[in-house]
Backbone as numpy.savetxt, mean C-alpha at the origin, in Angstrom:
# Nx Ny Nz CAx CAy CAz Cx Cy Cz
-66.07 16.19 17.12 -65.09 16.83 17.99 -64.49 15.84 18.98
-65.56 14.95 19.10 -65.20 14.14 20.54 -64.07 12.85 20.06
-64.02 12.60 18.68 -63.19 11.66 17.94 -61.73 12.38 17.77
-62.15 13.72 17.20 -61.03 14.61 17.26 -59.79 14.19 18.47
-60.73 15.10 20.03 -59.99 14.98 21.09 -59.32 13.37 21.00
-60.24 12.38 20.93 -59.61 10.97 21.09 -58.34 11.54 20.29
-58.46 11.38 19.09 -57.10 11.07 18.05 -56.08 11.97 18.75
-55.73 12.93 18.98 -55.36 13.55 19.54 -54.58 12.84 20.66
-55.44 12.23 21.75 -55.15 12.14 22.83 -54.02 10.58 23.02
-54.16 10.26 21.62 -53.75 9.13 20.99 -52.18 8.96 20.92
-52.56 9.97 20.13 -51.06 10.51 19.61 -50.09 11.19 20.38
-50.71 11.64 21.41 -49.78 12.55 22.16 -49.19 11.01 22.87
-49.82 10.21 23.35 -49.56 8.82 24.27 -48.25 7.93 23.56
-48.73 7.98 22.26 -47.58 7.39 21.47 -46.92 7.97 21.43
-46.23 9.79 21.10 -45.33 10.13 21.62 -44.50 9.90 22.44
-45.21 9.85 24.18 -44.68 9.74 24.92 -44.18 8.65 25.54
-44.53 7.82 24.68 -43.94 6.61 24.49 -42.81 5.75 24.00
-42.80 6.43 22.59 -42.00 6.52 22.05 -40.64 7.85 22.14
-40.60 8.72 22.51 -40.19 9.61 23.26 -38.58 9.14 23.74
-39.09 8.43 24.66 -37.66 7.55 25.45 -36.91 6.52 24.42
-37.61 5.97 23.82 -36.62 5.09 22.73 -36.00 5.51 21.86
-36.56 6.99 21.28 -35.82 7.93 20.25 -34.75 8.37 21.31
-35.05 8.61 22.19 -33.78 9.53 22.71 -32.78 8.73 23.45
-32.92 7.22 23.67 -32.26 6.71 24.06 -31.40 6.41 22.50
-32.06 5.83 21.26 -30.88 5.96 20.01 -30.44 6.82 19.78
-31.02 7.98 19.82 -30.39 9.46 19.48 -29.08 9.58 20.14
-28.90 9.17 21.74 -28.08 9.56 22.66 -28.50 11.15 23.12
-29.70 11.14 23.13 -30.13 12.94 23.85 -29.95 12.34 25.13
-30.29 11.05 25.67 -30.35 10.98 27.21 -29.99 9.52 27.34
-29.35 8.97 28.66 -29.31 8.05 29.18 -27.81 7.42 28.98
-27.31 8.62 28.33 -25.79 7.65 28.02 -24.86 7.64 28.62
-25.06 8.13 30.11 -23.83 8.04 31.45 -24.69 6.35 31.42
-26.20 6.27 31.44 -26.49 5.04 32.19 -26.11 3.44 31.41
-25.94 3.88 30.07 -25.70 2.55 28.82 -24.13 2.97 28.17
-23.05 3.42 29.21 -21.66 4.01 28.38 -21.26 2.48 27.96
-20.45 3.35 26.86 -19.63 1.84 26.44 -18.05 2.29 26.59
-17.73 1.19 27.75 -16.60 1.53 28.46 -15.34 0.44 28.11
-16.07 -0.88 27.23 -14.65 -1.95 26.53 -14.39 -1.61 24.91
-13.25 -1.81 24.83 -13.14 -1.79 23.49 -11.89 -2.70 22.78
-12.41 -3.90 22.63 -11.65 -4.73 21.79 -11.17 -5.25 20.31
-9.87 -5.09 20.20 -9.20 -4.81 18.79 -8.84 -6.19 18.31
-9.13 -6.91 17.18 -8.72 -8.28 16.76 -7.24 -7.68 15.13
-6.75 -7.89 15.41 -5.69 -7.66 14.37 -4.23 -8.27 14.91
-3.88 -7.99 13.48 -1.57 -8.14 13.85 -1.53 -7.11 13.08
-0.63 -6.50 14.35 -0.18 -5.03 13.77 1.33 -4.74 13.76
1.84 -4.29 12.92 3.21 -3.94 12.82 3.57 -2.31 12.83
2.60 -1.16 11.98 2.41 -0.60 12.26 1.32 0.97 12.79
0.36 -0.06 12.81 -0.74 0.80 13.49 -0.78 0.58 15.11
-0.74 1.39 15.79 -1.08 1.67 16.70 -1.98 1.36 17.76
-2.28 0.87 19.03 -3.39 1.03 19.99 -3.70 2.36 19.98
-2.99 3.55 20.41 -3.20 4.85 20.96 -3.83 5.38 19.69
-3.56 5.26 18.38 -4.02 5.64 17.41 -5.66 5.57 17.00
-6.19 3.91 17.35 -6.82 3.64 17.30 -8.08 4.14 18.34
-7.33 4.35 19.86 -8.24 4.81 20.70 -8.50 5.75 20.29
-7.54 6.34 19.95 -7.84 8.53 19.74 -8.86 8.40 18.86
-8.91 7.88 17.71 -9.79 7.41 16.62 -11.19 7.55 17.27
-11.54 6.54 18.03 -12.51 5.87 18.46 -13.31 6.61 19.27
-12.80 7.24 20.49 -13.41 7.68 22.07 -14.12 9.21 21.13
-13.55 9.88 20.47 -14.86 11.28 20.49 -16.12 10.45 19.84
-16.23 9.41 19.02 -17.77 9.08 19.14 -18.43 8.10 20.11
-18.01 8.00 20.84 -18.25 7.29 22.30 -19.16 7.64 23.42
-19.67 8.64 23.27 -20.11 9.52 24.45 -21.54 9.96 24.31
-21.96 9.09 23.07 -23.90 9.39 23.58 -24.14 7.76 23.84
-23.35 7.22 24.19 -23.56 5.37 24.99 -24.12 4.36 23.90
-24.03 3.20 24.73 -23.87 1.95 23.39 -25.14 1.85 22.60
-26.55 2.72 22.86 -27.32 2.29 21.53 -27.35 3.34 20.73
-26.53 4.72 21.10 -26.86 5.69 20.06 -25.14 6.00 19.30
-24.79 4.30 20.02 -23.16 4.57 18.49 -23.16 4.08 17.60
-22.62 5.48 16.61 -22.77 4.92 14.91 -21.70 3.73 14.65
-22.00 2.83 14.58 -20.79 2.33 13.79 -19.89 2.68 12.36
-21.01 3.14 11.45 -20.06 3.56 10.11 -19.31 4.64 10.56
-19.59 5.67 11.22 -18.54 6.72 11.67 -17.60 6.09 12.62
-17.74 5.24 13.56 -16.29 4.60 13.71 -15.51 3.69 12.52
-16.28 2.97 11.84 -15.54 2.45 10.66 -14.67 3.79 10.06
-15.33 4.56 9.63 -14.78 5.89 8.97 -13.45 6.48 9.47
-13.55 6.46 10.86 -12.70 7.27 11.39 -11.43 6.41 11.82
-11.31 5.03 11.98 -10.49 3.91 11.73 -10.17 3.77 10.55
-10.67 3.54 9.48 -10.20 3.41 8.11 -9.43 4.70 7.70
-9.56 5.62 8.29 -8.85 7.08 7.65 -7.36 7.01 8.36
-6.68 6.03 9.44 -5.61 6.00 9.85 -4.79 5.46 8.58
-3.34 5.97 8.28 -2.85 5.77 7.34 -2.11 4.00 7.29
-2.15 3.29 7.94 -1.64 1.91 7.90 -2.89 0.76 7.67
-4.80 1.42 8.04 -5.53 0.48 7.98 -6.07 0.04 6.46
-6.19 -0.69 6.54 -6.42 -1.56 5.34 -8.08 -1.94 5.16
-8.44 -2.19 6.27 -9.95 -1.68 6.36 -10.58 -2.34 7.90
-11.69 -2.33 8.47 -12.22 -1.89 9.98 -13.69 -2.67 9.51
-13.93 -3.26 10.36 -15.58 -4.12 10.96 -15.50 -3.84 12.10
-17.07 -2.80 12.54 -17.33 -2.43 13.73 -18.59 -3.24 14.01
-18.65 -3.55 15.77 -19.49 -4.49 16.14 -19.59 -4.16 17.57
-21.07 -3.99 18.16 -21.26 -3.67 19.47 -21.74 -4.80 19.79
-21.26 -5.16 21.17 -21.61 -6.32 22.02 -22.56 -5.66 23.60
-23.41 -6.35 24.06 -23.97 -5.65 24.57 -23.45 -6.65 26.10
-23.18 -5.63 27.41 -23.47 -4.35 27.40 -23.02 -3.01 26.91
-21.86 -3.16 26.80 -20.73 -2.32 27.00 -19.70 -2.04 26.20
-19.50 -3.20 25.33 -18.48 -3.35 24.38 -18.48 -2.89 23.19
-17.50 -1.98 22.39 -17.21 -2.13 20.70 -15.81 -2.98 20.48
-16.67 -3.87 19.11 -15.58 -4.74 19.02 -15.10 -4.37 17.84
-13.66 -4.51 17.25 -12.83 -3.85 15.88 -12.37 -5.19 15.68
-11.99 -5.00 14.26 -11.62 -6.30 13.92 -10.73 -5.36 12.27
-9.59 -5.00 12.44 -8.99 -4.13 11.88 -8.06 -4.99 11.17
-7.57 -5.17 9.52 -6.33 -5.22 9.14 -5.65 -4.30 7.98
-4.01 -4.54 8.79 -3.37 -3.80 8.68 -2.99 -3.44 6.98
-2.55 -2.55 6.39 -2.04 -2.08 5.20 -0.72 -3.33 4.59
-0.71 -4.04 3.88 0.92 -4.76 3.51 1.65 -4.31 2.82
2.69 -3.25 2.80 3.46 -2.61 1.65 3.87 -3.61 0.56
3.97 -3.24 -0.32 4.57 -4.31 -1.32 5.99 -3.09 -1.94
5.18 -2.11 -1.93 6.59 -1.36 -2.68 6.65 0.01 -2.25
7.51 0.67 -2.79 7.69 2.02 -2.51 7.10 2.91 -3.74
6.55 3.79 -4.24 5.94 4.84 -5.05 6.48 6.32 -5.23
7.33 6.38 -6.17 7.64 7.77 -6.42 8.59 8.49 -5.38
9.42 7.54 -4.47 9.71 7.99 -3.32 9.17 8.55 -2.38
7.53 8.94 -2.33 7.13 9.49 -1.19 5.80 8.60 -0.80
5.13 8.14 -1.83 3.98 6.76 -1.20 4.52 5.32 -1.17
3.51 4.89 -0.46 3.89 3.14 -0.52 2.70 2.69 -1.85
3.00 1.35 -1.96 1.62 0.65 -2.46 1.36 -0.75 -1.89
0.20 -0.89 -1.30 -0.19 -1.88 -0.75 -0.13 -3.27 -1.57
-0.56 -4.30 -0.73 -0.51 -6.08 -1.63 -1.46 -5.83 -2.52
-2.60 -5.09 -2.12 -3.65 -4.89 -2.74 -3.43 -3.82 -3.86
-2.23 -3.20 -4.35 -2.48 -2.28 -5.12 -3.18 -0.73 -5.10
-3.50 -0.50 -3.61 -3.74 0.98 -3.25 -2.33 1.63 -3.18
-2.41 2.77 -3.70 -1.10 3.75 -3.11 -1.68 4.85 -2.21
-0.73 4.47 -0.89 -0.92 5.77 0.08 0.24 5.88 1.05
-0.01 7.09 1.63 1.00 7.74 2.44 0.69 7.36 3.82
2.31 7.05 4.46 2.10 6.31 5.58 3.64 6.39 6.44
4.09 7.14 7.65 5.46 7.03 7.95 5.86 5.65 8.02
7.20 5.28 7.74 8.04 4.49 7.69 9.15 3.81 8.08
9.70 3.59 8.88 11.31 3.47 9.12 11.76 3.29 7.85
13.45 3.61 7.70 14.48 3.41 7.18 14.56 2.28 7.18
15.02 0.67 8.02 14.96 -0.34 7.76 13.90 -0.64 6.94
12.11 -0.29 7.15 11.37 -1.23 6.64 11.54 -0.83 5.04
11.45 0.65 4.72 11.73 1.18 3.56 12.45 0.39 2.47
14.20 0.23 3.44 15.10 -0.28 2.56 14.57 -1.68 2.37
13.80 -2.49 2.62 13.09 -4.23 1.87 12.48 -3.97 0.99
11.61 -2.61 0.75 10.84 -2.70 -0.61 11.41 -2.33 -2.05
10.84 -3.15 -2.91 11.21 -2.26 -4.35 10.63 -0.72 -4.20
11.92 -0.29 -5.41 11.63 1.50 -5.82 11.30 1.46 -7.08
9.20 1.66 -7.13 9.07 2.01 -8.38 8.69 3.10 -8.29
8.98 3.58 -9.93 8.63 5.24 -10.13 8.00 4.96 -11.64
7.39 6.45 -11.76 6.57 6.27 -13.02 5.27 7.16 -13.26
4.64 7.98 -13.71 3.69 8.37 -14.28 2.56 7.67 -12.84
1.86 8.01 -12.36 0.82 7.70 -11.31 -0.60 6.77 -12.66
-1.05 7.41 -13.69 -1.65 7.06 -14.33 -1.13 5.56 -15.05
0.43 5.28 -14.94 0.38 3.91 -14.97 1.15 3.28 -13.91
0.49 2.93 -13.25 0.83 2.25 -11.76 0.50 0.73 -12.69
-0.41 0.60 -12.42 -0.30 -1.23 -13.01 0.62 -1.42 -14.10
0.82 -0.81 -14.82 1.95 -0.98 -16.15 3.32 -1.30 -15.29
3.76 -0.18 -14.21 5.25 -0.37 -13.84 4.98 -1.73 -12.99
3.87 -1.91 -11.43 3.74 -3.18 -10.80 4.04 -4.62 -12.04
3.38 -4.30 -13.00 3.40 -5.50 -14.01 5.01 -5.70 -14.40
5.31 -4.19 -14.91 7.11 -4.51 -15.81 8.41 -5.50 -14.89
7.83 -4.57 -13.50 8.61 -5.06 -12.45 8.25 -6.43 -11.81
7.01 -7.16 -12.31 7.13 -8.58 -12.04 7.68 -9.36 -13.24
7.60 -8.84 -13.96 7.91 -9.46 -15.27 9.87 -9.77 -15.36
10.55 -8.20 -15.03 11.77 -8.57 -14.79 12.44 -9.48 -13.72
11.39 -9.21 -12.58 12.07 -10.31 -11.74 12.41 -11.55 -12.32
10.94 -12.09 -12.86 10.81 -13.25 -13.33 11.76 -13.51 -14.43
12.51 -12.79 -14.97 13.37 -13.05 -16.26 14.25 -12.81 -15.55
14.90 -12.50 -14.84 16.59 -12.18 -13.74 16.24 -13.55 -13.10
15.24 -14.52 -12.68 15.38 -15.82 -12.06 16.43 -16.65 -12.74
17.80 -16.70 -12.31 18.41 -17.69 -12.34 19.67 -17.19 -12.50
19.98 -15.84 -12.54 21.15 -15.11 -12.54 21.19 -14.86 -11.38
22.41 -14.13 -10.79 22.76 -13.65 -9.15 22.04 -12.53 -9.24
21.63 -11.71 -10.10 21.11 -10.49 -9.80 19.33 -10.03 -9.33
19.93 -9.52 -8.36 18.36 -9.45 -7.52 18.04 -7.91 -8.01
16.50 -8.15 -8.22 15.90 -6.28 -8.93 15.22 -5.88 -7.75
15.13 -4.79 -7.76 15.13 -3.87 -6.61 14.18 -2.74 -6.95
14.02 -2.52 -8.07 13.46 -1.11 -8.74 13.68 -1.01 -9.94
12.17 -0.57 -10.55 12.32 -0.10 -12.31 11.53 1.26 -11.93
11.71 2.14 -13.09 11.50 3.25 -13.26 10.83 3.76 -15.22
10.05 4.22 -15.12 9.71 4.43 -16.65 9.18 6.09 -16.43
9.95 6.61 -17.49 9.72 7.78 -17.55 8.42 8.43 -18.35
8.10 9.71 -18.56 6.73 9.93 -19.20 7.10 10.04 -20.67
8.15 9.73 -20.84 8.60 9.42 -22.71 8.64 8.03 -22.58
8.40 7.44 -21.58 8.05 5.81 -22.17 9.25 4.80 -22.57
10.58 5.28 -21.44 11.52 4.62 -21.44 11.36 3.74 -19.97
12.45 2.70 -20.28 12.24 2.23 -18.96 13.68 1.98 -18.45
13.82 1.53 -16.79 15.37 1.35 -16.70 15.05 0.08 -15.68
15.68 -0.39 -14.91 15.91 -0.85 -13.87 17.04 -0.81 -12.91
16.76 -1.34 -11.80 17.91 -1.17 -10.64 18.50 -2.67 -9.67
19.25 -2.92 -9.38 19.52 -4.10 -9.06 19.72 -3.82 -7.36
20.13 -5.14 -6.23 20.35 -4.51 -5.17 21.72 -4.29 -4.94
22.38 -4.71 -5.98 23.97 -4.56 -5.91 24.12 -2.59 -6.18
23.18 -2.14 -6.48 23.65 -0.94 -7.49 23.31 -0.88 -8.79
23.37 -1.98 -9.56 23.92 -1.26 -10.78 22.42 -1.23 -11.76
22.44 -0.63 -13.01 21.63 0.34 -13.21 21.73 -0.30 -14.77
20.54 -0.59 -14.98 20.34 -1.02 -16.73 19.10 -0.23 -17.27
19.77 0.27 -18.45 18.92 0.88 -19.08 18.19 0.20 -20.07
16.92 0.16 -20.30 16.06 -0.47 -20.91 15.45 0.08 -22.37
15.19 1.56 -22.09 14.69 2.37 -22.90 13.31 2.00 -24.01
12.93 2.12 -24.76 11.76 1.94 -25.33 10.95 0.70 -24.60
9.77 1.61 -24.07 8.43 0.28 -23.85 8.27 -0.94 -24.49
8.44 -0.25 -26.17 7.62 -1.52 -26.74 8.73 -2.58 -27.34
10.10 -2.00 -26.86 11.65 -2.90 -27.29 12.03 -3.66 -25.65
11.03 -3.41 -24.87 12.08 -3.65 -23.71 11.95 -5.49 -23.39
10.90 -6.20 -23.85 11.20 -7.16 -23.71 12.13 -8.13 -24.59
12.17 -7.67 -25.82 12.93 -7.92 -27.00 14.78 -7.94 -26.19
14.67 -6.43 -25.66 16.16 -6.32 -25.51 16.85 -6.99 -24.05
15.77 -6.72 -22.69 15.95 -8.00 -21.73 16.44 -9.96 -22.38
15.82 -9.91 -23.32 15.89 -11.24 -23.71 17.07 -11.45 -24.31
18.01 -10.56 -24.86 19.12 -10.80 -25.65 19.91 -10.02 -24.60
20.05 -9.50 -23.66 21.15 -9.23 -22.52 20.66 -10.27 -21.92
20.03 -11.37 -21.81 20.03 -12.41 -21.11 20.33 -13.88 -21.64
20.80 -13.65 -22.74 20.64 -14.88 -23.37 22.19 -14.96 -23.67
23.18 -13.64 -23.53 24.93 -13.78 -23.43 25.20 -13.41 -21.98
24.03 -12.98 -20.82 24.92 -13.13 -19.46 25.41 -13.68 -19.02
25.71 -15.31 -18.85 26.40 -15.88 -18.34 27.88 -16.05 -19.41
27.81 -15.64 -20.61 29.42 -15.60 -20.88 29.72 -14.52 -20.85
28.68 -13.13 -20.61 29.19 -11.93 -20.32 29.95 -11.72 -18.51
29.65 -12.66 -18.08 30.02 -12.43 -16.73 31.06 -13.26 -16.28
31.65 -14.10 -17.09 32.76 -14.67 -17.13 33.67 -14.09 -16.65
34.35 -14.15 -15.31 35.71 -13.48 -15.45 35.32 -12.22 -14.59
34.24 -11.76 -14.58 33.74 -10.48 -13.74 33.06 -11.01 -12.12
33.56 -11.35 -11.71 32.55 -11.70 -10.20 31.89 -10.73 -9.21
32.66 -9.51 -9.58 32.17 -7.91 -9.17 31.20 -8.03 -9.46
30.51 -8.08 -10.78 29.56 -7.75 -11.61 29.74 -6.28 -12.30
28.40 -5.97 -12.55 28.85 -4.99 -13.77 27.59 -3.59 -12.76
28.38 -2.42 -13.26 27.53 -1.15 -12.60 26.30 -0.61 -13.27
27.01 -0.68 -14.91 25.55 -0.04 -15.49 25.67 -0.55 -17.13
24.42 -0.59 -17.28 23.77 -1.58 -18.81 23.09 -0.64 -19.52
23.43 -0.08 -20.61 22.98 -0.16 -21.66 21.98 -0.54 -22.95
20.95 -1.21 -22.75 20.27 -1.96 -23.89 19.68 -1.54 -25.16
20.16 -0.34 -25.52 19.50 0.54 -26.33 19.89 0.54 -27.74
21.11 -0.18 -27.66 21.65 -0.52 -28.80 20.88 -1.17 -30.03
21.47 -1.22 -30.93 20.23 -2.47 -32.59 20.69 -3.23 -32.12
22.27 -3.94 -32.43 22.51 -4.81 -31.85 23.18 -5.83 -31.23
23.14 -4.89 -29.78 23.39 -5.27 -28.87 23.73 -4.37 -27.18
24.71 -4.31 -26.73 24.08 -3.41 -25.35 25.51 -2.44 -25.20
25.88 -1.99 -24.30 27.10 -1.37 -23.59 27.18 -1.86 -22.11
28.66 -2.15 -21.31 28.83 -2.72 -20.17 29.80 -1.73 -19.49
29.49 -1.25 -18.35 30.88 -0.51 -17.84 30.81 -1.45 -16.15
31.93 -1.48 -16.03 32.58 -2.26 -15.19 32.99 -1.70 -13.75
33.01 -2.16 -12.76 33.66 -1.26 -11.99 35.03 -0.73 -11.92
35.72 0.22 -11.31 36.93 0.77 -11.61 37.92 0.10 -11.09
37.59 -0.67 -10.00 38.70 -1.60 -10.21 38.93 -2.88 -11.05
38.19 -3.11 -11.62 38.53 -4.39 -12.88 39.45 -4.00 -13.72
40.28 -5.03 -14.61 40.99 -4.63 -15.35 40.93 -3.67 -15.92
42.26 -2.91 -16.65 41.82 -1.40 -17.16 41.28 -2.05 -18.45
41.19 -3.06 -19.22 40.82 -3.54 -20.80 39.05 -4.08 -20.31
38.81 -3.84 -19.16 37.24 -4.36 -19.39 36.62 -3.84 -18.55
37.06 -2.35 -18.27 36.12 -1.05 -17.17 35.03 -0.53 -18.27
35.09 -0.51 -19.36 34.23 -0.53 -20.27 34.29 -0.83 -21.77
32.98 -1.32 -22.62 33.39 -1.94 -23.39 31.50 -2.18 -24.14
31.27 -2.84 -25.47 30.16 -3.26 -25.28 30.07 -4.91 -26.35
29.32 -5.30 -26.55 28.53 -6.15 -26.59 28.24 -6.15 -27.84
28.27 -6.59 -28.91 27.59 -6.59 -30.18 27.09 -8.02 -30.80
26.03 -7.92 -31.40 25.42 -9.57 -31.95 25.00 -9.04 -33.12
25.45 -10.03 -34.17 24.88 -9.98 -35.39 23.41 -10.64 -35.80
């Protein structure tokens, strides 16, 4: 019995010992006396926010600096729509330190998401200026890397003509088009023809553009062989439209 009481009397001691250190991590007590009152942000931001970030931050703030979670501030920073991702770090006494970067649009998505450098697509407000710098791709969500890919691929084949691409589009029948920043609008049509037929509207553009310095509104490539050209309306009335044929 008398070993009993010991053990007992043991345990209650270590409790109460331990007692204060649980509840100081917990944040049950002491967290007016250990608040964490700095909070420093390492990033370049264009458009995320300070105020965003505070609002973020301050409701888990308030059981003091040893009973804050960091993954729930990671969490609740990473869920702002411009972050790209968040490293949380307490400095003692007082401090949480962020070390946040920002989202990089690379393009526009379906007209209503962006997609990051990294290839995430998400929703995020925008200005009108920043909007109008990105390409407009569209396309089936299930092939996002297919259109990112088509649309590096055309750039790279428009290198050395005046025409700058702006946007391709492939529909869920597996056509494709593109868009230039002038406007004008080439149709591509079949997936598995479209590099075939880029290559032969590129291989007569420069004597197709002879004589046209406007340039041309909308392309055709769907042809066996060869394309259709319509012109703008003020060019001659003999070459507002017309097409293209190769034997």
């Amino acid at each position: 019995m008398r070993g009993s009481a010991r053990l007992v009397a043991w345990c209650l001691v270590a409790a109460l010992l331990a007692l204060p250190i649980v509840g100081v991590l917990n944040g049950w007590f002491a967290a007016n006396r250990w608040p964490v009152t700095q909070l420093t942000v390492q990033g370049e931001f264009r458009h995320v926010g300070m105020e965003e970030i505070r609002a973020a931050v301050l409701p888990r703030l308030g059981k003091g600096f040893f009973a804050l979670n960091l993954d729930s501030v990671q969490q609740a920073v990473a869920a702002l729509p411009w972050v790209e991702s968040v490293e949380a770090r307490k400095r003692w006494p007082d401090t949480l330190q962020l070390r946040v970067i920002e989202r990089q649009p690379f393009a526009r998505w379906n007209d209503k998401q962006l997609i990051s450098r990294q290839g995430k697509v998400f929703e995020a407000p925008i200005s009108t200026a920043d909007a109008a710098t990105l390409p407009d791709l569209e396309g089936p969500d299930d092939h996002l890397a297919e259109v990112v890919s088509f649309y590096a691929d055309v750039r790279k084949a428009f290198v050395g003509t005046h025409l700058v691409i702006n946007g391709v589009a492939l529909t869920a029948r597996g056509s494709w088009s593109v868009t230039t920043a002038t406007g004008a609008h080439i149709v591509v049509g079949d997936r598995d023809l479209a590099g075939t037929r880029l290559r032969r509207f590129l291989d007569v553009y420069p004597q197709l553009m002879a004589g046209h310095d406007e340039g041309f509104v909308y392309a055709d490539l769907r042809y066996t062989n060869g394309f259709a050209v319509r012109w703008p309306q003020q060019a001659p009335a003999t070459a507002k439209s017309g097409a293209v044929r190769r034997s």
